[in-house]
PDB file of N, CA, C and O in Angstrom:
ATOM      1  N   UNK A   1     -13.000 -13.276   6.442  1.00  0.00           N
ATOM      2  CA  UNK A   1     -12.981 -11.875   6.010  1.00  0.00           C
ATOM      3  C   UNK A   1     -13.472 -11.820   4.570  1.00  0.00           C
ATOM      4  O   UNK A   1     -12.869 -12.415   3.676  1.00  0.00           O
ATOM      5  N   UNK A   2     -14.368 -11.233   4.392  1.00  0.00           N
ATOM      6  CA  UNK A   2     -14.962 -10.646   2.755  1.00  0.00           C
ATOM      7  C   UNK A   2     -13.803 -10.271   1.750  1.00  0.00           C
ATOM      8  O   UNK A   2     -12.615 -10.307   2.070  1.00  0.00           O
ATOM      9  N   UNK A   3     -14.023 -10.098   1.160  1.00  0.00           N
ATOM     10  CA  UNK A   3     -12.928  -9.616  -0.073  1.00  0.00           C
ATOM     11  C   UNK A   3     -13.353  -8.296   0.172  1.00  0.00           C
ATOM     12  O   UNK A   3     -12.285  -7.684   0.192  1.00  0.00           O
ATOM     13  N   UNK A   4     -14.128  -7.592   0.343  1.00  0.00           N
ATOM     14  CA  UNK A   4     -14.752  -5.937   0.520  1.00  0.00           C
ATOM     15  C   UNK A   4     -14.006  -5.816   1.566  1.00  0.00           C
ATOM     16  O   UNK A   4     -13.049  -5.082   1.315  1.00  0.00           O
ATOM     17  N   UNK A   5     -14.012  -6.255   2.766  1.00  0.00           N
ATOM     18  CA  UNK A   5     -13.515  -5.648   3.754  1.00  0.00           C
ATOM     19  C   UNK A   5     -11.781  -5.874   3.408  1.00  0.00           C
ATOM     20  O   UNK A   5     -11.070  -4.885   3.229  1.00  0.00           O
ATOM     21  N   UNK A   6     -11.259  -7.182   3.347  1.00  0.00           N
ATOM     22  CA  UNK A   6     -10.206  -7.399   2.400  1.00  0.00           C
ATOM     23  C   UNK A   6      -9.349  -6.213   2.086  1.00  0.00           C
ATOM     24  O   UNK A   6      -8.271  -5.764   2.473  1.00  0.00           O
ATOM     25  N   UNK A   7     -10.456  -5.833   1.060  1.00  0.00           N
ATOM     26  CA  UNK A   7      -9.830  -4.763  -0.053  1.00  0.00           C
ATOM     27  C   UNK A   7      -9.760  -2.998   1.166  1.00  0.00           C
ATOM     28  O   UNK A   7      -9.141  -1.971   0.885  1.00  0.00           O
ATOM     29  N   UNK A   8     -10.559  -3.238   2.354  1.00  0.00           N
ATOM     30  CA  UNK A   8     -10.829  -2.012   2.816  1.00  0.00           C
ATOM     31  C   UNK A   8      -9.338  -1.992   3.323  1.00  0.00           C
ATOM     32  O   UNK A   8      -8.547  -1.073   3.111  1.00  0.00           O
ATOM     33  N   UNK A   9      -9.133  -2.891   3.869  1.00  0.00           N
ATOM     34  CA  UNK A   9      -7.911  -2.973   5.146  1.00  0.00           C
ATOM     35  C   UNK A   9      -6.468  -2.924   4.167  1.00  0.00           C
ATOM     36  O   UNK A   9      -5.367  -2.559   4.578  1.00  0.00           O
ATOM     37  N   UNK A  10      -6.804  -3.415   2.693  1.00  0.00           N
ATOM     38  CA  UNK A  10      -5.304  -3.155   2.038  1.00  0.00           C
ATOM     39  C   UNK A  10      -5.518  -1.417   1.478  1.00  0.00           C
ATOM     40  O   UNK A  10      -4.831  -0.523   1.972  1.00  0.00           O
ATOM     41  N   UNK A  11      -6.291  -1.214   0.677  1.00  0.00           N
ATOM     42  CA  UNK A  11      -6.602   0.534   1.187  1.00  0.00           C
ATOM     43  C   UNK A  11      -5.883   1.129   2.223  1.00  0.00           C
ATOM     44  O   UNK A  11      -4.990   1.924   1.929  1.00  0.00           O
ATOM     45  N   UNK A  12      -6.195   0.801   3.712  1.00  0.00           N
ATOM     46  CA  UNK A  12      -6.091   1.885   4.537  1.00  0.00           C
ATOM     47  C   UNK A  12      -4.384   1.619   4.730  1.00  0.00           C
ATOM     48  O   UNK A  12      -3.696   2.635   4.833  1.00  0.00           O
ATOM     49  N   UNK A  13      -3.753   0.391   4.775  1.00  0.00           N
ATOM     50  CA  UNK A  13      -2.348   0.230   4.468  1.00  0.00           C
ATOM     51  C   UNK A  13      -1.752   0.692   3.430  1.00  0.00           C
ATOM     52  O   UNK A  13      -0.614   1.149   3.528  1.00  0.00           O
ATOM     53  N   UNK A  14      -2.514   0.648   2.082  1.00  0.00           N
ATOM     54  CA  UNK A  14      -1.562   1.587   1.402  1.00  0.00           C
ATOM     55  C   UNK A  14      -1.412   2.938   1.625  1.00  0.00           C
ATOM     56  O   UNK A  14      -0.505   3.598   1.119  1.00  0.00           O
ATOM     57  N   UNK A  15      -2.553   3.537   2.615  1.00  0.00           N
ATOM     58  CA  UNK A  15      -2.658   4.929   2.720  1.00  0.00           C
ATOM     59  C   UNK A  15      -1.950   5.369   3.801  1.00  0.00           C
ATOM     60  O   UNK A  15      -1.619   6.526   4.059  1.00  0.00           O
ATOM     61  N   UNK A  16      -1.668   4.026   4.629  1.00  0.00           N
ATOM     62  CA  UNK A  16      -0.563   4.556   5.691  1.00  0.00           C
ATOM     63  C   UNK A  16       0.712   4.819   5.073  1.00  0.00           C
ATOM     64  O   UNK A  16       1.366   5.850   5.229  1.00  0.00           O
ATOM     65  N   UNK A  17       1.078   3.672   4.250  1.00  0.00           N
ATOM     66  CA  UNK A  17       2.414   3.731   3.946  1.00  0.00           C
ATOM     67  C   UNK A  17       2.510   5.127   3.271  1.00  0.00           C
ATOM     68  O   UNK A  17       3.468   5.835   3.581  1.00  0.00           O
ATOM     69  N   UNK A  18       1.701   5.531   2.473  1.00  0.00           N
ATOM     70  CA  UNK A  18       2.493   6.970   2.227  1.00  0.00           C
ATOM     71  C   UNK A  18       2.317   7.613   2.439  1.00  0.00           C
ATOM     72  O   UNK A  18       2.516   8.624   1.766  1.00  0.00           O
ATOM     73  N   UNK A  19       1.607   7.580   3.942  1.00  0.00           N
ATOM     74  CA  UNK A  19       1.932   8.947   4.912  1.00  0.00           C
ATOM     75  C   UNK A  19       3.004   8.589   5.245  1.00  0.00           C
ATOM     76  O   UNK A  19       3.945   9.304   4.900  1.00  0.00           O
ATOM     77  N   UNK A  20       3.260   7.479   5.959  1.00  0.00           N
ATOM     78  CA  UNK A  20       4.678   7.410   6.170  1.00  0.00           C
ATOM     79  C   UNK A  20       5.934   7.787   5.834  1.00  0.00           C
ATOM     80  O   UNK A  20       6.874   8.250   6.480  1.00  0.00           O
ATOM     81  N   UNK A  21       5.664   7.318   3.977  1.00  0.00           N
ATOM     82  CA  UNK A  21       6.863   8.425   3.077  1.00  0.00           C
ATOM     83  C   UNK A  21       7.049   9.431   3.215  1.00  0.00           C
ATOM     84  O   UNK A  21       8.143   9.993   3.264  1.00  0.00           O
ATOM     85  N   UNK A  22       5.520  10.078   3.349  1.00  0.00           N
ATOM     86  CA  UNK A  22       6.087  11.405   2.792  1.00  0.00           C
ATOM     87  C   UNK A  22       6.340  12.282   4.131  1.00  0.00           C
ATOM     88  O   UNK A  22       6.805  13.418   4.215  1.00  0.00           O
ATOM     89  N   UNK A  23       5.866  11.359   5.211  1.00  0.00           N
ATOM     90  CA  UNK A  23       6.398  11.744   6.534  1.00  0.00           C
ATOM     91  C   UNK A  23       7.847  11.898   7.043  1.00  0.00           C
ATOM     92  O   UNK A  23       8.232  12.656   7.934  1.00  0.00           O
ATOM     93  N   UNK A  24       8.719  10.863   6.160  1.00  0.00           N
ATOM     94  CA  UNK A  24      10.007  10.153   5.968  1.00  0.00           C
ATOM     95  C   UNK A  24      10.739  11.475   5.237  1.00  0.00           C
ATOM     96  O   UNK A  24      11.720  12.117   5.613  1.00  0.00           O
ATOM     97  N   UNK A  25       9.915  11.632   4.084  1.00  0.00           N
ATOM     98  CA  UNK A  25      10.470  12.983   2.818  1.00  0.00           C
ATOM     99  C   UNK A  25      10.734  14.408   3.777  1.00  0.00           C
ATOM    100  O   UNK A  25      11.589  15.266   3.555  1.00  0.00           O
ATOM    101  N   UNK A  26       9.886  14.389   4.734  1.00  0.00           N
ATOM    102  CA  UNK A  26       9.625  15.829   5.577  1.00  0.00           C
ATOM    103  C   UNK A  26      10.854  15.960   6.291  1.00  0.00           C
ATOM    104  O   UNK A  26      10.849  16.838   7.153  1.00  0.00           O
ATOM    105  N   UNK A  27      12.128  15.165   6.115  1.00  0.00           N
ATOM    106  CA  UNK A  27      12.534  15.266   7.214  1.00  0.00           C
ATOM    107  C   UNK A  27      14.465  15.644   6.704  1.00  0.00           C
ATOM    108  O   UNK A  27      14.978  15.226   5.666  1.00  0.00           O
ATOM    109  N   UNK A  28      14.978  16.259   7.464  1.00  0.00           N
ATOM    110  CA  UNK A  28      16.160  17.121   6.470  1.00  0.00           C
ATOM    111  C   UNK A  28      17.054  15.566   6.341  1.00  0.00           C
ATOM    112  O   UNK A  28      17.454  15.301   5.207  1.00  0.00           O
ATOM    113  N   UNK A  29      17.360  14.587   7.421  1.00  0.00           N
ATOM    114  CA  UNK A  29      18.283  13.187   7.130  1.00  0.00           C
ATOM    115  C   UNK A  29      17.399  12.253   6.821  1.00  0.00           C
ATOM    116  O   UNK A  29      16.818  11.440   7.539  1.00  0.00           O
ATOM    117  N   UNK A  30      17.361  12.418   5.857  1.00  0.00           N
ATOM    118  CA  UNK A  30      15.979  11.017   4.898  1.00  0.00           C
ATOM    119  C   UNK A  30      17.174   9.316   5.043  1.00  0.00           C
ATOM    120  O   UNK A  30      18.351   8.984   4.901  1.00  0.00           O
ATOM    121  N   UNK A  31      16.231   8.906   5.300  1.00  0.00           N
ATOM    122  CA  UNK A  31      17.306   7.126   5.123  1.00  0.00           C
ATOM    123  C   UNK A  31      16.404   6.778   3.936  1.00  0.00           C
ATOM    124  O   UNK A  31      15.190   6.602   3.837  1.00  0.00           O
ATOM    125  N   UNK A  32      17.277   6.747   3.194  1.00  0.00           N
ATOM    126  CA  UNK A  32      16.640   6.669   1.903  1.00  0.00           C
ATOM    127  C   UNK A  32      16.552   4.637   1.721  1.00  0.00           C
ATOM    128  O   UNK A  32      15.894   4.007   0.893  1.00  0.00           O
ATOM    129  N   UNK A  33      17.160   4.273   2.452  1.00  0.00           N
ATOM    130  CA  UNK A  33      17.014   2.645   2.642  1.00  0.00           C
ATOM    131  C   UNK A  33      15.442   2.636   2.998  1.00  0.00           C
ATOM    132  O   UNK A  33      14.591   2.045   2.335  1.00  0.00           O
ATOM    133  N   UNK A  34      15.247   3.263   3.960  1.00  0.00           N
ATOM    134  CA  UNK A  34      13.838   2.942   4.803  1.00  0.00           C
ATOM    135  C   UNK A  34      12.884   3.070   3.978  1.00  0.00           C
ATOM    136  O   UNK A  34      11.876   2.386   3.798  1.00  0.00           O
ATOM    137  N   UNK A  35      13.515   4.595   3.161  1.00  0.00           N
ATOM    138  CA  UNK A  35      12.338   5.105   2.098  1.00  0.00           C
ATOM    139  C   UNK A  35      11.580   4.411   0.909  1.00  0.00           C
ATOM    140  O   UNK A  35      10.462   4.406   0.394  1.00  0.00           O
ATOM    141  N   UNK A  36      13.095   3.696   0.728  1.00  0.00           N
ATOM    142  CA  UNK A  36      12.908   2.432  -0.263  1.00  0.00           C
ATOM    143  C   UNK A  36      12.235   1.479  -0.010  1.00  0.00           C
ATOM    144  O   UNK A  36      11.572   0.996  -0.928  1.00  0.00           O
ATOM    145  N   UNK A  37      12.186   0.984   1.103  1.00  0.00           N
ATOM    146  CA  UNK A  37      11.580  -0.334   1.748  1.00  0.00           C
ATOM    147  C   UNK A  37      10.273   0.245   1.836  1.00  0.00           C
ATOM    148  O   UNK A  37       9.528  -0.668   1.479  1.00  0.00           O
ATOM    149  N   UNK A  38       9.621   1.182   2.091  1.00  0.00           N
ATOM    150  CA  UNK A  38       8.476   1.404   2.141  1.00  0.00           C
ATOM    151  C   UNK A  38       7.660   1.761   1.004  1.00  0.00           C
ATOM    152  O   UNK A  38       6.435   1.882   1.036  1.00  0.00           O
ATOM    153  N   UNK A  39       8.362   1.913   0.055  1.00  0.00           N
ATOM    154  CA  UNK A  39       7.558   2.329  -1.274  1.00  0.00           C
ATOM    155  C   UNK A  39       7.787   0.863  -1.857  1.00  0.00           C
ATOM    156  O   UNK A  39       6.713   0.601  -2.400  1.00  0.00           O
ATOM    157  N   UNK A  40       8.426   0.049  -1.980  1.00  0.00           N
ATOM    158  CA  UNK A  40       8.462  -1.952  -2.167  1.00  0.00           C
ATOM    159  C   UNK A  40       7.576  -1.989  -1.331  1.00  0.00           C
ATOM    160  O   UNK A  40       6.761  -1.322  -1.967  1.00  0.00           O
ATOM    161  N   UNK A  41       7.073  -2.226  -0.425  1.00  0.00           N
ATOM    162  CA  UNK A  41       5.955  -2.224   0.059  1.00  0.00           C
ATOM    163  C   UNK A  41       4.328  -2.273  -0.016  1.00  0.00           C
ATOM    164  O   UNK A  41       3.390  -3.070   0.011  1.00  0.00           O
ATOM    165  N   UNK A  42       4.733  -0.390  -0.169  1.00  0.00           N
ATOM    166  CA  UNK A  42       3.482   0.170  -0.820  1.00  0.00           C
ATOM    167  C   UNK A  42       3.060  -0.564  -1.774  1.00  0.00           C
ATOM    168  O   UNK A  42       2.013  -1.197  -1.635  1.00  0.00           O
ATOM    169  N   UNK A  43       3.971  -0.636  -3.208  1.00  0.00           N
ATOM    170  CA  UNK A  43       4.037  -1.252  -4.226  1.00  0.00           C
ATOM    171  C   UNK A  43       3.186  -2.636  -4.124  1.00  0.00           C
ATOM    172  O   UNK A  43       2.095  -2.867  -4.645  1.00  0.00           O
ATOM    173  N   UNK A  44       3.976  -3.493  -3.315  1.00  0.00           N
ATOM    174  CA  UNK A  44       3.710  -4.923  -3.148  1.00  0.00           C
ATOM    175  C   UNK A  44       1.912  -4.810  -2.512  1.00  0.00           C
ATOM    176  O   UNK A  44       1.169  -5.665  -2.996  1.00  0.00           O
ATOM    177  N   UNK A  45       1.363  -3.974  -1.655  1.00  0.00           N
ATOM    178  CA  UNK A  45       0.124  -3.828  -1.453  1.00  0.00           C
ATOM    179  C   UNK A  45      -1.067  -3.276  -2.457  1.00  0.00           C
ATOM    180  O   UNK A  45      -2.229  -3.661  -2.582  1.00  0.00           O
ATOM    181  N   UNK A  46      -0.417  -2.346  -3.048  1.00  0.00           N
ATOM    182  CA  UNK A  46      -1.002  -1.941  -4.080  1.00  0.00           C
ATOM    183  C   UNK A  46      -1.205  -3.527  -5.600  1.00  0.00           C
ATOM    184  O   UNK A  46      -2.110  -3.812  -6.384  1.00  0.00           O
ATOM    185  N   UNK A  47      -0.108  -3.999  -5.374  1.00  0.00           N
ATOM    186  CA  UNK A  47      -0.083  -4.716  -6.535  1.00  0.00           C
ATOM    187  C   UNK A  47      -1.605  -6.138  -5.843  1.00  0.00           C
ATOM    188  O   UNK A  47      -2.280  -6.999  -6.407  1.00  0.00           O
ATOM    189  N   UNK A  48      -1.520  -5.787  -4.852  1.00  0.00           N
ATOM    190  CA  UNK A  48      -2.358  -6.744  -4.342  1.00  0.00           C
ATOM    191  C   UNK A  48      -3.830  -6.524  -4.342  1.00  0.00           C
ATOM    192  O   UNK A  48      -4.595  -7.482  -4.457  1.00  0.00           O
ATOM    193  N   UNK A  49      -4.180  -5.527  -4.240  1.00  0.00           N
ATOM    194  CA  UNK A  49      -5.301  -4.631  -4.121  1.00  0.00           C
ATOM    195  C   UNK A  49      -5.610  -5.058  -5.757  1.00  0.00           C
ATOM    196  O   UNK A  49      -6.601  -5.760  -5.961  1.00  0.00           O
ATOM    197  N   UNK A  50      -4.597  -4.552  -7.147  1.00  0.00           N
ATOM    198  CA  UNK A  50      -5.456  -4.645  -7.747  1.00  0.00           C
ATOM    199  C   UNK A  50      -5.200  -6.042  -8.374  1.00  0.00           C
ATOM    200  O   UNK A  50      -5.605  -6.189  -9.527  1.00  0.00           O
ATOM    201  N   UNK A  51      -4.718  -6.858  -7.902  1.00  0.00           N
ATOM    202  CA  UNK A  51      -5.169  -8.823  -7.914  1.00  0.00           C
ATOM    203  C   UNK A  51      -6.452  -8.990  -7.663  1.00  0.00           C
ATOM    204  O   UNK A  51      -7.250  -9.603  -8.372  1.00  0.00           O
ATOM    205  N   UNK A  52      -6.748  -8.232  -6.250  1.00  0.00           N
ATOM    206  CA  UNK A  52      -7.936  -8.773  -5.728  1.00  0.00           C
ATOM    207  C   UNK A  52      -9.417  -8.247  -6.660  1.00  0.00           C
ATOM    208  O   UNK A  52     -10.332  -9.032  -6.908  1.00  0.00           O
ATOM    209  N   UNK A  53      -9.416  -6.616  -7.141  1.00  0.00           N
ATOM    210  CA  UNK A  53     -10.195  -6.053  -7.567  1.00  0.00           C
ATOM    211  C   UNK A  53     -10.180  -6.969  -8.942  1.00  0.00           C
ATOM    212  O   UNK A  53     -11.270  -7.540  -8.991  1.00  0.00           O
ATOM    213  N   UNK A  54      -9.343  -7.339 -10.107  1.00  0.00           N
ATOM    214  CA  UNK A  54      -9.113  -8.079 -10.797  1.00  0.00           C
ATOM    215  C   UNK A  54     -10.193  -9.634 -10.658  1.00  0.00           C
ATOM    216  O   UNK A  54     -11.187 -10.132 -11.188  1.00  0.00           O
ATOM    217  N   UNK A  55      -9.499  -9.829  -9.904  1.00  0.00           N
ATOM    218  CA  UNK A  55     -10.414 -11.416  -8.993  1.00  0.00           C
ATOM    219  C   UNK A  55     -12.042 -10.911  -8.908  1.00  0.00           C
ATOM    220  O   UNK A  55     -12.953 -11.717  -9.095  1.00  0.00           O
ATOM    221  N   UNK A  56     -12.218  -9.896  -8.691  1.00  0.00           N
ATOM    222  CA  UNK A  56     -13.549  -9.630  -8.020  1.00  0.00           C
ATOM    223  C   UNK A  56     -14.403  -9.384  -9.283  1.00  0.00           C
ATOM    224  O   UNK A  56     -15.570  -9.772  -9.341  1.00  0.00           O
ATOM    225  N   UNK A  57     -13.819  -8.760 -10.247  1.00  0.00           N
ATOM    226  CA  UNK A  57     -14.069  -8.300 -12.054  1.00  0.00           C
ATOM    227  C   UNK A  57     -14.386 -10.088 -12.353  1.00  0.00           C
ATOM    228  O   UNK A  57     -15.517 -10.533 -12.547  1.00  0.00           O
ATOM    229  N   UNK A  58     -13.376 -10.758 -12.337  1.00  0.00           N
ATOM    230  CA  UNK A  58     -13.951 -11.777 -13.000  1.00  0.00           C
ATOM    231  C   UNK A  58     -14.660 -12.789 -12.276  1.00  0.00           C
ATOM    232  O   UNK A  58     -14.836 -13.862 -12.853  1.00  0.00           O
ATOM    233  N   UNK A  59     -15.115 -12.630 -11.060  1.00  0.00           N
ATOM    234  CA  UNK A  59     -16.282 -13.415 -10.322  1.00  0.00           C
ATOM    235  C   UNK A  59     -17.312 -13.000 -11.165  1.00  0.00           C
ATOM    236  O   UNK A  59     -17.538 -13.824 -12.052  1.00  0.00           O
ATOM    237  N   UNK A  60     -17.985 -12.044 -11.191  1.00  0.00           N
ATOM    238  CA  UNK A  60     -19.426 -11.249 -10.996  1.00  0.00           C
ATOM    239  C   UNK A  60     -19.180 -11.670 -12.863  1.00  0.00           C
ATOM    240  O   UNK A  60     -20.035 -11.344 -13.686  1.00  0.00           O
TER     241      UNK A  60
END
């Protein structure tokens, strides 16, 4: 797998996860455990995304 495509597929996961949230937020009994776990998550993908973009800055 490319690092481009890589980076596409952690994109479209971070963009799930917060539909997910805020899918989670929409809702009147929020489990705010779940809510949590998914924004650690998000987080942890995002933090990855910009490792990789980072990595990719100092190839070129």
């Amino acid at each position: 797998m490319s690092m481009q495509s890589h980076l596409a597929e952690l994109e479209k996961r971070h963009q799930a996860l917060e539909d997910e949230i805020s899918e989670c937020l929409t809702h009147p009994a929020v489990d705010d455990l779940k809510v949590r776990e998914l924004k650690r998550r998000k987080l942890q993908v995002k933090d990855e995304i910009t490792r990789l973009r980072q990595t990719a800055v100092s190839i070129h």
